[in-house]
Structure formats: C-alpha cells, structure tokens
ChimeraX commands (.cxc) that place a marker at each C-alpha (Angstrom):
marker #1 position 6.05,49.31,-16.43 radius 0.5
marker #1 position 5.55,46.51,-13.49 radius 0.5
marker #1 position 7.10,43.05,-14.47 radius 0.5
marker #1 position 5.69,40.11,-14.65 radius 0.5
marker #1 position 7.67,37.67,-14.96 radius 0.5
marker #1 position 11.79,38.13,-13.87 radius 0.5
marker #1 position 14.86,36.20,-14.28 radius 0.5
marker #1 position 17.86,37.60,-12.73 radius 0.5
marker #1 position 21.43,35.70,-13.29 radius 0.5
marker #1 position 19.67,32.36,-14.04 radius 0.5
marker #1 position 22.22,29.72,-14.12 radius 0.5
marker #1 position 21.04,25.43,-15.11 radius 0.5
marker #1 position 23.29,22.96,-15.71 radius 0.5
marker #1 position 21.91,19.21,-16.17 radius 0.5
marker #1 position 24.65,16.87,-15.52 radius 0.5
marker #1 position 27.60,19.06,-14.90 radius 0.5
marker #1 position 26.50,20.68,-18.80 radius 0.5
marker #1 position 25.63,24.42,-18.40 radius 0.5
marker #1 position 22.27,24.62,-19.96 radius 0.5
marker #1 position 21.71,28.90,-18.90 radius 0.5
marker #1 position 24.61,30.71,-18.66 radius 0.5
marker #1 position 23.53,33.94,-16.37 radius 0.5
marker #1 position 20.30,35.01,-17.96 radius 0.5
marker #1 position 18.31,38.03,-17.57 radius 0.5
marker #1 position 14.87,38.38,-18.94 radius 0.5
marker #1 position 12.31,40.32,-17.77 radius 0.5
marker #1 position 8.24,40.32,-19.11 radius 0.5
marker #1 position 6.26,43.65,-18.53 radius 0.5
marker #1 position 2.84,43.75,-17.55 radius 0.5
marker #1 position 0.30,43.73,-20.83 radius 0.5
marker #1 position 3.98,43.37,-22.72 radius 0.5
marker #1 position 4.98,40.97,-25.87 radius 0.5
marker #1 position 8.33,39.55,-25.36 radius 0.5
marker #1 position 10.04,36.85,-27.90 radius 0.5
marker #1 position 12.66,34.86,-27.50 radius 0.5
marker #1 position 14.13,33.37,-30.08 radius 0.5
marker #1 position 17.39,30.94,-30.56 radius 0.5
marker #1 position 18.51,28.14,-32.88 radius 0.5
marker #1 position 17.64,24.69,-31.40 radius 0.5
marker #1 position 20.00,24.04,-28.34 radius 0.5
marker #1 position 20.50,27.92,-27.45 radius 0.5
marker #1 position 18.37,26.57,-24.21 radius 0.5
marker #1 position 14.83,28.54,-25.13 radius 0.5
marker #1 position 12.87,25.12,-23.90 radius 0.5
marker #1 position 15.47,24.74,-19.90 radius 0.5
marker #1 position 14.53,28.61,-19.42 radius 0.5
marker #1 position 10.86,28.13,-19.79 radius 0.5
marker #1 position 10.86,25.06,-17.29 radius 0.5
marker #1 position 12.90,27.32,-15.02 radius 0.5
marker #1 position 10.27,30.06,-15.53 radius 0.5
marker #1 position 7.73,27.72,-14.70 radius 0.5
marker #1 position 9.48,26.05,-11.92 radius 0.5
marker #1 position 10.00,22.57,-13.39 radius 0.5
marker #1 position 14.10,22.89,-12.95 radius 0.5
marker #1 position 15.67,24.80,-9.98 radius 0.5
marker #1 position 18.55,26.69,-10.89 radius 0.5
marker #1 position 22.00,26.60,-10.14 radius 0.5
marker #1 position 22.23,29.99,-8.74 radius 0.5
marker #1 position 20.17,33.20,-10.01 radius 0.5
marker #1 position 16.22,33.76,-8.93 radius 0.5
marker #1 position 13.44,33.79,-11.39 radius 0.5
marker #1 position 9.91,35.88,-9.58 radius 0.5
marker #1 position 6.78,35.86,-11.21 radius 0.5
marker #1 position 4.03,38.01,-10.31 radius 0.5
marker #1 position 0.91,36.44,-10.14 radius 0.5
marker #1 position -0.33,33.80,-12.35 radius 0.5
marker #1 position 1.90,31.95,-15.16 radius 0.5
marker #1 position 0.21,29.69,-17.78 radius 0.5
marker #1 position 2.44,27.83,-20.32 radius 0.5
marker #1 position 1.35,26.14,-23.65 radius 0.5
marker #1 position 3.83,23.81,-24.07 radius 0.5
marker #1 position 5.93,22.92,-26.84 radius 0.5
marker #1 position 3.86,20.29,-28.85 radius 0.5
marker #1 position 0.93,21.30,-27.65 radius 0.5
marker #1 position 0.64,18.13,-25.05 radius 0.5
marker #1 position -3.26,17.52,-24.89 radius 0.5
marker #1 position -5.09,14.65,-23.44 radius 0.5
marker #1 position -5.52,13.13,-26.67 radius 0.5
marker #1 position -8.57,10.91,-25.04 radius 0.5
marker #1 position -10.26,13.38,-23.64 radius 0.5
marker #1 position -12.56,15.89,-25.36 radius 0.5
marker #1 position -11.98,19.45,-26.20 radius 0.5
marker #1 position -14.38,20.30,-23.10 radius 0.5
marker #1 position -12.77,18.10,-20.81 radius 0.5
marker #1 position -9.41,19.56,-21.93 radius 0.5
marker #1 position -9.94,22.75,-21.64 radius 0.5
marker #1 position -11.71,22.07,-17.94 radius 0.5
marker #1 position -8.45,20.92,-16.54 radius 0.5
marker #1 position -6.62,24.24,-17.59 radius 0.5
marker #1 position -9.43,25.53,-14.82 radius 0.5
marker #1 position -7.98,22.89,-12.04 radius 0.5
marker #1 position -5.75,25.26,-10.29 radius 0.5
marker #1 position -6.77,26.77,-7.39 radius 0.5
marker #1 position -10.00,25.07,-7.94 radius 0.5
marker #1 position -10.90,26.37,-10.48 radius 0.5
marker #1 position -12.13,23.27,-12.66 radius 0.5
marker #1 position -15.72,24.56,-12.95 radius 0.5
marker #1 position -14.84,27.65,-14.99 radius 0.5
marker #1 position -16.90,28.32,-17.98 radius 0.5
marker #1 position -15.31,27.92,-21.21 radius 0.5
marker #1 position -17.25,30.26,-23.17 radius 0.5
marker #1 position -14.49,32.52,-23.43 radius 0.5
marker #1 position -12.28,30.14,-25.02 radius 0.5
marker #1 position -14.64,29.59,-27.55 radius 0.5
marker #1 position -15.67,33.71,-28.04 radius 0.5
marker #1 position -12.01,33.80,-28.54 radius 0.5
marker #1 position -11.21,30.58,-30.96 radius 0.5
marker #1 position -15.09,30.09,-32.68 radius 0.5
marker #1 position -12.64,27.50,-34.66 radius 0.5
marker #1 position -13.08,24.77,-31.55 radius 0.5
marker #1 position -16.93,25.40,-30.98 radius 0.5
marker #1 position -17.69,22.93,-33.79 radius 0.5
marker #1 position -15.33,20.42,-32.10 radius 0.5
marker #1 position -15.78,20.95,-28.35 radius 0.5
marker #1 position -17.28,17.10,-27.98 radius 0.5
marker #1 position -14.72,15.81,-29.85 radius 0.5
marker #1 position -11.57,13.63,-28.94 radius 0.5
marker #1 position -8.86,16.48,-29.05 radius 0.5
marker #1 position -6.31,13.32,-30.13 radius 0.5
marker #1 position -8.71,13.28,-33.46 radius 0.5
marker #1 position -7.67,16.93,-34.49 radius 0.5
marker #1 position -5.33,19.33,-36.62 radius 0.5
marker #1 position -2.67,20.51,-35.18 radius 0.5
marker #1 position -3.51,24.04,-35.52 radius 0.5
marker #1 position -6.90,23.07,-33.54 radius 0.5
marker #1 position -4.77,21.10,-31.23 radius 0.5
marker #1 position -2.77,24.21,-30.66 radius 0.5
marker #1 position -6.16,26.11,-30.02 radius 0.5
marker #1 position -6.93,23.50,-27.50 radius 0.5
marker #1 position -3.19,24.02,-25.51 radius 0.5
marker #1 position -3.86,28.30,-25.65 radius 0.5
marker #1 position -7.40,27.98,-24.55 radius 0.5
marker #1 position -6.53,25.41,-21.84 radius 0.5
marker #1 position -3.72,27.58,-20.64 radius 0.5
marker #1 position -6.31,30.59,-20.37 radius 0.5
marker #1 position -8.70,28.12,-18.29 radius 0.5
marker #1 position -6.38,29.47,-15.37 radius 0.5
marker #1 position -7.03,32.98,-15.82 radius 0.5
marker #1 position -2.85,33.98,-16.05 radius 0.5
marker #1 position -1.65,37.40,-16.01 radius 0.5
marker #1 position 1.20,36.37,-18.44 radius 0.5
marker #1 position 1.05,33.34,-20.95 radius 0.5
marker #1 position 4.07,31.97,-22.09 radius 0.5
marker #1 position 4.16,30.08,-25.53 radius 0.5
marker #1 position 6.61,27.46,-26.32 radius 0.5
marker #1 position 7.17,27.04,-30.41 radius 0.5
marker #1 position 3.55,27.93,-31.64 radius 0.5
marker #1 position 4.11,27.42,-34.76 radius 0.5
marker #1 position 6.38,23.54,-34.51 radius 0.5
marker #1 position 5.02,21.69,-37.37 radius 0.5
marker #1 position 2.27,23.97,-38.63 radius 0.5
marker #1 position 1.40,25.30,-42.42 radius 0.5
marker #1 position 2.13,29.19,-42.18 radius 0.5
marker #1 position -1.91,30.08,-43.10 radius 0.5
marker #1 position -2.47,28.04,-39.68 radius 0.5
marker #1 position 0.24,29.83,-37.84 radius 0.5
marker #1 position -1.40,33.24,-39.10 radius 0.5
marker #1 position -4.84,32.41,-37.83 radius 0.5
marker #1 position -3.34,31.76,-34.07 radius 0.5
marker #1 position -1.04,34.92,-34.51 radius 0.5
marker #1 position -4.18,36.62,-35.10 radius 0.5
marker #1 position -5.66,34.75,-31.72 radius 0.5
marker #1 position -2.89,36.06,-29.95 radius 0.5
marker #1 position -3.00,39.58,-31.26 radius 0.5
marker #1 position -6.80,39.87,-30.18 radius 0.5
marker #1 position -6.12,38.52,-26.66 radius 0.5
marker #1 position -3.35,40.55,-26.40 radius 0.5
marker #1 position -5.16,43.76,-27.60 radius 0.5
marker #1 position -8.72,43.12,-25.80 radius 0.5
marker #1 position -7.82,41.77,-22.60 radius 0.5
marker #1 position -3.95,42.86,-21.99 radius 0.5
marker #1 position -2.60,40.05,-21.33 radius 0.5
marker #1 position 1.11,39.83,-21.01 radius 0.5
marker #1 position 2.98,37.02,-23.09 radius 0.5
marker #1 position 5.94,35.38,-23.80 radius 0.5
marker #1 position 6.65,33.93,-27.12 radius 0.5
marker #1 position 9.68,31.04,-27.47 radius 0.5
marker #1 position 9.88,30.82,-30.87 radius 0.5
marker #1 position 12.50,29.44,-33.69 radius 0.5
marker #1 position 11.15,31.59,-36.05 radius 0.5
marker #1 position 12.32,35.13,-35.35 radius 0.5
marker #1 position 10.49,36.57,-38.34 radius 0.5
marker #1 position 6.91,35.67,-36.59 radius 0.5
marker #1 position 7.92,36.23,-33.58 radius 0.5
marker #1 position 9.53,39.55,-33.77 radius 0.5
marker #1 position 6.76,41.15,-35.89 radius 0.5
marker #1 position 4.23,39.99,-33.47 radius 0.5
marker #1 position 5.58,41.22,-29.86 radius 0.5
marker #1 position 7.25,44.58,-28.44 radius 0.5
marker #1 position 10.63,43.66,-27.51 radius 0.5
marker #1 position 12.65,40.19,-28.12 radius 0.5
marker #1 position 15.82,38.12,-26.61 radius 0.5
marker #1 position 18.19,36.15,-28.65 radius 0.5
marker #1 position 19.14,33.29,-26.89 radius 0.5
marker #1 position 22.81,31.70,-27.82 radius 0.5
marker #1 position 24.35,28.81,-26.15 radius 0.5
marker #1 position 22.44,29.48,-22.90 radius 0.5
marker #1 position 23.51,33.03,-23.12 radius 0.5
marker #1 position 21.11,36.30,-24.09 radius 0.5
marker #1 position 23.43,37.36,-26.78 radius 0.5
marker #1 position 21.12,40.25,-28.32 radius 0.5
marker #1 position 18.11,42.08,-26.58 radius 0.5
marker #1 position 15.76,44.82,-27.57 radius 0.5
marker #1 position 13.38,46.30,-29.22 radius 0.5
marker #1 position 11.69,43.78,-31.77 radius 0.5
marker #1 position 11.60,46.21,-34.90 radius 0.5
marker #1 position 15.09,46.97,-34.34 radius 0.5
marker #1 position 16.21,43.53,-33.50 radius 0.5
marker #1 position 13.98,42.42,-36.78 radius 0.5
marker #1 position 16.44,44.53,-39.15 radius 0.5
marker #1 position 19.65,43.80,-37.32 radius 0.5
marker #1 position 21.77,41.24,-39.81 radius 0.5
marker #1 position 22.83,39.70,-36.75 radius 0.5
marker #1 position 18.98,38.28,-35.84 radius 0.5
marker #1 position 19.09,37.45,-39.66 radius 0.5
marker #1 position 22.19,35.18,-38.91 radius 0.5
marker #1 position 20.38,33.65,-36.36 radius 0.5
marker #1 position 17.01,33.28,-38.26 radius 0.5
marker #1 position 19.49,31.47,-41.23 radius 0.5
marker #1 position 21.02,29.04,-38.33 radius 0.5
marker #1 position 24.03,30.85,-38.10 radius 0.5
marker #1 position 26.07,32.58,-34.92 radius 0.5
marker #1 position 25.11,35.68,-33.36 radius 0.5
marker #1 position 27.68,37.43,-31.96 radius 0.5
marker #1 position 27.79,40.73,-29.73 radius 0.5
marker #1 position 30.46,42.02,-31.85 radius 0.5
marker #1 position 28.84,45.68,-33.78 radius 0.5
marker #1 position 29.29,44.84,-37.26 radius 0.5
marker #1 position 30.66,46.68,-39.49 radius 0.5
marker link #1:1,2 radius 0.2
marker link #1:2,3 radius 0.2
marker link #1:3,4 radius 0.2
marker link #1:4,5 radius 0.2
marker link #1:5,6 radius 0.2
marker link #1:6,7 radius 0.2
marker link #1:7,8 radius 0.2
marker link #1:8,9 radius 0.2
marker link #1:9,10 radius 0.2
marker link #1:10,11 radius 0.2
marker link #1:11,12 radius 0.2
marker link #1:12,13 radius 0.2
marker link #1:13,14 radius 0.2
marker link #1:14,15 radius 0.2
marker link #1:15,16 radius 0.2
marker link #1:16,17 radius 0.2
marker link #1:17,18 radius 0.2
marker link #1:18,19 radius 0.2
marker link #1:19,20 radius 0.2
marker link #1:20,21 radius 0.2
marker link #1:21,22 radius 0.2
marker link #1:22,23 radius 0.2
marker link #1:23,24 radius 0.2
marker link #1:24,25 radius 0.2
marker link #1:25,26 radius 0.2
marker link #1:26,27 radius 0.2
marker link #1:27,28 radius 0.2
marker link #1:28,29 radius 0.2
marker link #1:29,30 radius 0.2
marker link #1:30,31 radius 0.2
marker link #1:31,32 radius 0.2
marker link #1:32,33 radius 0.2
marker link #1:33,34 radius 0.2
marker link #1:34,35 radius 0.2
marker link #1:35,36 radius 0.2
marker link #1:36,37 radius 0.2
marker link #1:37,38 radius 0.2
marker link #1:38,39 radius 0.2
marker link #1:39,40 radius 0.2
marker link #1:40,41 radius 0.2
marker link #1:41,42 radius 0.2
marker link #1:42,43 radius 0.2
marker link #1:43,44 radius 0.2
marker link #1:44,45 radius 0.2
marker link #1:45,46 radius 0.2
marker link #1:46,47 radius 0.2
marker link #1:47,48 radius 0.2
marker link #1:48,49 radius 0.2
marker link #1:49,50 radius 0.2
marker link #1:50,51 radius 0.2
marker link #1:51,52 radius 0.2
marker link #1:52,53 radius 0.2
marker link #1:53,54 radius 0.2
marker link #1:54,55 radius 0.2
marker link #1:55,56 radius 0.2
marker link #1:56,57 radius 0.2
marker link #1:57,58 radius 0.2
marker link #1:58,59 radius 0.2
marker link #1:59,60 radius 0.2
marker link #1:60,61 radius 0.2
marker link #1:61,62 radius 0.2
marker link #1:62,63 radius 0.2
marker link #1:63,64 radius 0.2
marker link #1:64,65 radius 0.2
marker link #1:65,66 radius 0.2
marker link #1:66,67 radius 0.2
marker link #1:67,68 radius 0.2
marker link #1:68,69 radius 0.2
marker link #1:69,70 radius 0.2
marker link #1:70,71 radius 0.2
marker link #1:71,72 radius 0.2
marker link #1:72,73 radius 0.2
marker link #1:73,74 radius 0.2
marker link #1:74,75 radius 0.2
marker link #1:75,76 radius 0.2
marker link #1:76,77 radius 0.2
marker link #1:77,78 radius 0.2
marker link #1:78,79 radius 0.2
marker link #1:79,80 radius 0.2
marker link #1:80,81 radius 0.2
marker link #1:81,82 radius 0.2
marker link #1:82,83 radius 0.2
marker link #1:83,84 radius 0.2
marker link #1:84,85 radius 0.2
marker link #1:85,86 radius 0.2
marker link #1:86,87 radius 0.2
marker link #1:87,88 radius 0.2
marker link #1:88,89 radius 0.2
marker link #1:89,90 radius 0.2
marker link #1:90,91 radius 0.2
marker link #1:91,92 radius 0.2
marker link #1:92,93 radius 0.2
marker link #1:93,94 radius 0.2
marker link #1:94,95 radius 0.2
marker link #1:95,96 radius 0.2
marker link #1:96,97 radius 0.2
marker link #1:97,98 radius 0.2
marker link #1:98,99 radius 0.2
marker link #1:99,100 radius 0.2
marker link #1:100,101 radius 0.2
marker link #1:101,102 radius 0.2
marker link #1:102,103 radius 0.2
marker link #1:103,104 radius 0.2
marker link #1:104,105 radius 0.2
marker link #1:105,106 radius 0.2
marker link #1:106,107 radius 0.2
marker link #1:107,108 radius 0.2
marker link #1:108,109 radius 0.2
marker link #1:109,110 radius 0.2
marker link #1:110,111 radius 0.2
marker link #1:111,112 radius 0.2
marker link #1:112,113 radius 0.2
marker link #1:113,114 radius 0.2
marker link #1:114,115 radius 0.2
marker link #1:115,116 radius 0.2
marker link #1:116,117 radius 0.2
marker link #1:117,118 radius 0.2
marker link #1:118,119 radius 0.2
marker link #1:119,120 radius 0.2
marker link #1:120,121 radius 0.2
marker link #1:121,122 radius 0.2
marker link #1:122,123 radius 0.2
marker link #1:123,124 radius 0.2
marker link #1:124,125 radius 0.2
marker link #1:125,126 radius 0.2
marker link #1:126,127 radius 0.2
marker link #1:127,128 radius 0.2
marker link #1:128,129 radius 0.2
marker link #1:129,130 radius 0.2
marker link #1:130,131 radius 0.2
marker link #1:131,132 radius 0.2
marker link #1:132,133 radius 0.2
marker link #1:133,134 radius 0.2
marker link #1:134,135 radius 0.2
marker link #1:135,136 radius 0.2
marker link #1:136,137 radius 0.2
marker link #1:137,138 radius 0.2
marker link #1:138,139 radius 0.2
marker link #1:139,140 radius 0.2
marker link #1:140,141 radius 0.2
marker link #1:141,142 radius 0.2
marker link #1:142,143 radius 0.2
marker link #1:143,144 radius 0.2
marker link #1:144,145 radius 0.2
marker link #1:145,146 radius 0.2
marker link #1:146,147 radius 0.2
marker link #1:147,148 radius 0.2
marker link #1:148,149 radius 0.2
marker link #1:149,150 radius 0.2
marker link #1:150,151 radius 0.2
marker link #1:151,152 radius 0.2
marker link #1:152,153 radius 0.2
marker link #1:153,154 radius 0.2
marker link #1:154,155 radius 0.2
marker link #1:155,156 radius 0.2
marker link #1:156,157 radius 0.2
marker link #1:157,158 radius 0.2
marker link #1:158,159 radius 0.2
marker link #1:159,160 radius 0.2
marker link #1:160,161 radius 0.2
marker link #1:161,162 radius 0.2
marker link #1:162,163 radius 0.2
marker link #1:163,164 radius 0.2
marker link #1:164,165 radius 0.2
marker link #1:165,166 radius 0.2
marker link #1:166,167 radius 0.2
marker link #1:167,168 radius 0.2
marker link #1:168,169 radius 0.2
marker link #1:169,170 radius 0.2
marker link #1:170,171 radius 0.2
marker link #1:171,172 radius 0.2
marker link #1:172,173 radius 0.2
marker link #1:173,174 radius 0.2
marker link #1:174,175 radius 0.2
marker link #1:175,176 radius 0.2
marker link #1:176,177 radius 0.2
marker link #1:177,178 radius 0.2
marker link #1:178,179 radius 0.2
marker link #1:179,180 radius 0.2
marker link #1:180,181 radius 0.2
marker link #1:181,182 radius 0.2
marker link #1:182,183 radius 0.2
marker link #1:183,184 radius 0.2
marker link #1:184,185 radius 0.2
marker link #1:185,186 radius 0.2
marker link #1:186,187 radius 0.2
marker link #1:187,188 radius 0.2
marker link #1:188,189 radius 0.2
marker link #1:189,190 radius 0.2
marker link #1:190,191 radius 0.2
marker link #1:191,192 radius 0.2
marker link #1:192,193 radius 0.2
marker link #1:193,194 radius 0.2
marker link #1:194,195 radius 0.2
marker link #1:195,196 radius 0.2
marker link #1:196,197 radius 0.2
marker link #1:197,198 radius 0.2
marker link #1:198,199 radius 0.2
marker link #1:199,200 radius 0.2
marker link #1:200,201 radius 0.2
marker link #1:201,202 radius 0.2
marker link #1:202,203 radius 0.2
marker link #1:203,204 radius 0.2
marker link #1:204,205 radius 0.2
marker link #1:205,206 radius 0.2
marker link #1:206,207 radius 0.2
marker link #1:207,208 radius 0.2
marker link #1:208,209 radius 0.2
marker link #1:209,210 radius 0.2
marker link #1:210,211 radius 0.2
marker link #1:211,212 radius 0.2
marker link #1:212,213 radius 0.2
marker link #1:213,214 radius 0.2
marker link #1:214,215 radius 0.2
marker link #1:215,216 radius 0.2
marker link #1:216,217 radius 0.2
marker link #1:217,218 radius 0.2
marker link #1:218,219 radius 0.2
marker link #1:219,220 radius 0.2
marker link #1:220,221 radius 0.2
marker link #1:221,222 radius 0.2
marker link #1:222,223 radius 0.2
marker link #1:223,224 radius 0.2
marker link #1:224,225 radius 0.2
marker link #1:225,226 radius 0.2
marker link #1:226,227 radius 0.2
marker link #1:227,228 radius 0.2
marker link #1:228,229 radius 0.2
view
C-alpha cells in the first residue's frame, strides 16, 4: 500500500520544550489511521507539522498529494454563510468556483441551512460545515482534529457515519486525532497512541481496542511499552 502522508523521526520543540519526541507515522492510501493520546501527548503540534504550520526540529514529514485538515473546533467563518464557507475550502489552487453539490449529496443535514450564517448553527452542523469545507479541495487524505470536542454522542454517530460513507464510496484516506480511543479505534484500520510526544503503542485498531494498555489511556492513565503481564 502507497502512503500518503509520512512522518519519519519528527522532532518539535517550542521554546526549548520538546513537543514530538522522534515520531513515525505513516497514512496509507484509501487507509483509516487514529491517533489517539490524553491531552498534552502532542496529537494537536503533529498535525500542524503534518500540515506544515511548525517546521521541525529535525525529522521530514512528505505528503503525497493533497492534505485537507478540519481543525480542532471546527474554526468556521461564523459571518459567512454555509455556501460561502464551504466555497473557500475550493480556494486552493483556484479552485473557489467548485460546486458544492457534493457536500450536500454527502451531508443532506446542511442543504436546509446552506444560506444561513454558519456562526448561527449546532455544533454538529458546524462540524459538517469544517468536513465539507475541507473536501471543497478535493484531498487525497483528510485529516480530522477531535471530531467529536464538545458534541452529544447521537451527533458524533451521525458524522462517524459521514465519514464511514466517504471513506467507503470514494476511498478517501483519513486521519483521525481523537481523545476518544473507543470512537476512534472502532472506526479506522490501524491507530497510534501518542504519549508525551512519543508513539508509545501502534497497530492494528481491533487489537489496539482490546489491549488494557489503550484502556489506560482511554481512562487518562499512562501507557507504557512494558508487555503486561
């Protein structure tokens, strides 16, 4: 399988602090990847590295092709209308005339909105807005920062169920930062535990899912590389 997206020894330190201590990740084409880590495991520094809004310290990250990010907290132009969001998703490399049918096949949940401010919406339709903007670009891998922060779980399910169907009809490759290892793990192929800036676990995401040592993490508590017992 071709990757994607790959990070090789990434090292970022902000002030002398190391934020990524020697990461490797790599995202295969039409492949689900999570990564998942408590809050300061530095999920949120290797997705601006990925998307090359920090340079590193040392290590390379290469991306093949196109990478879209919905960022965490979803970030829209809250004055703007869904439309007019979703049209600036289509600005690079000119592409700001794009139809946005598609993102409306895909999400029917916005069409009844589309004219509206997207500042005067749910968050789960806000969330809609940050995917479908982020598809605007046409990426061949679409990385998601915390889709879930702040959402009821039946909202989180519909946009899991968004994801799935992109995934499934068009291929698309995807990258899930997530706290909550129990969504994220059930939804993609393989997954990365991140621990102070380190990949401490990585794997398949079934087996990762039933390791007690993902559970620790999913609880708040340390994951170590020891084997337990």
């Amino acid at each position: 399988m071709s990757a994607v997206v790959e990070a090789h020894g990434l090292v970022v330190r902000y002030s002398g602090a190391t934020a990524l201590d020697g990461v490797d990740l790599t995202v295969g084409e039409h492949e689900l990847v999570a990564l998942i880590g408590a809050n300061g495991a530095g999920k949120t520094t290797l997705v601006r590295a990925l998307s090359g809004l920090v340079r590193p310290a040392a290590g390379r990250v290469v991306v093949h092709g196109r990478l879209a990010q919905v960022p965490e907290g979803r970030e829209v132009f809250a004055g703007l209308s869904v439309d007019d969001n979703l049209r600036l998703g289509g600005w690079r490399n000119g592409r700001a005339g794009r139809a946005t049918g598609p993102v409306y096949e895909l999400m029917p949940e916005l069409t009844a909105v589309r004219h509206r401010a997207a500042g005067t919406l749910s968050g789960g339709q806000q969330q809609m807005v940050a995917i479908g903007r982020a598809l605007m670009a046409r990426p061949d891998v679409l990385v998601v920062d915390e889709l879930s922060l702040g959402l009821a779980p039946k909202v989180v399910d519909v946009l899991v169920g968004h994801l799935r169907r992109l995934h499934e009809d068009r291929g698309l490759a995807m990258l899930l930062i997530e706290q909550n290892a129990r969504l994220a793990l059930g939804l993609c192929h393989r997954g990365y535990v991140l621990e102070a800036g380190r990949v401490a676990l990585h794997g398949d995401a079934g087996r990762l899912a039933h390791d007690p040592r993902v559970t620790a993490a999913y609880l708040g508590g340390h994951v170590t590389t020891e084997e337990p017992r």
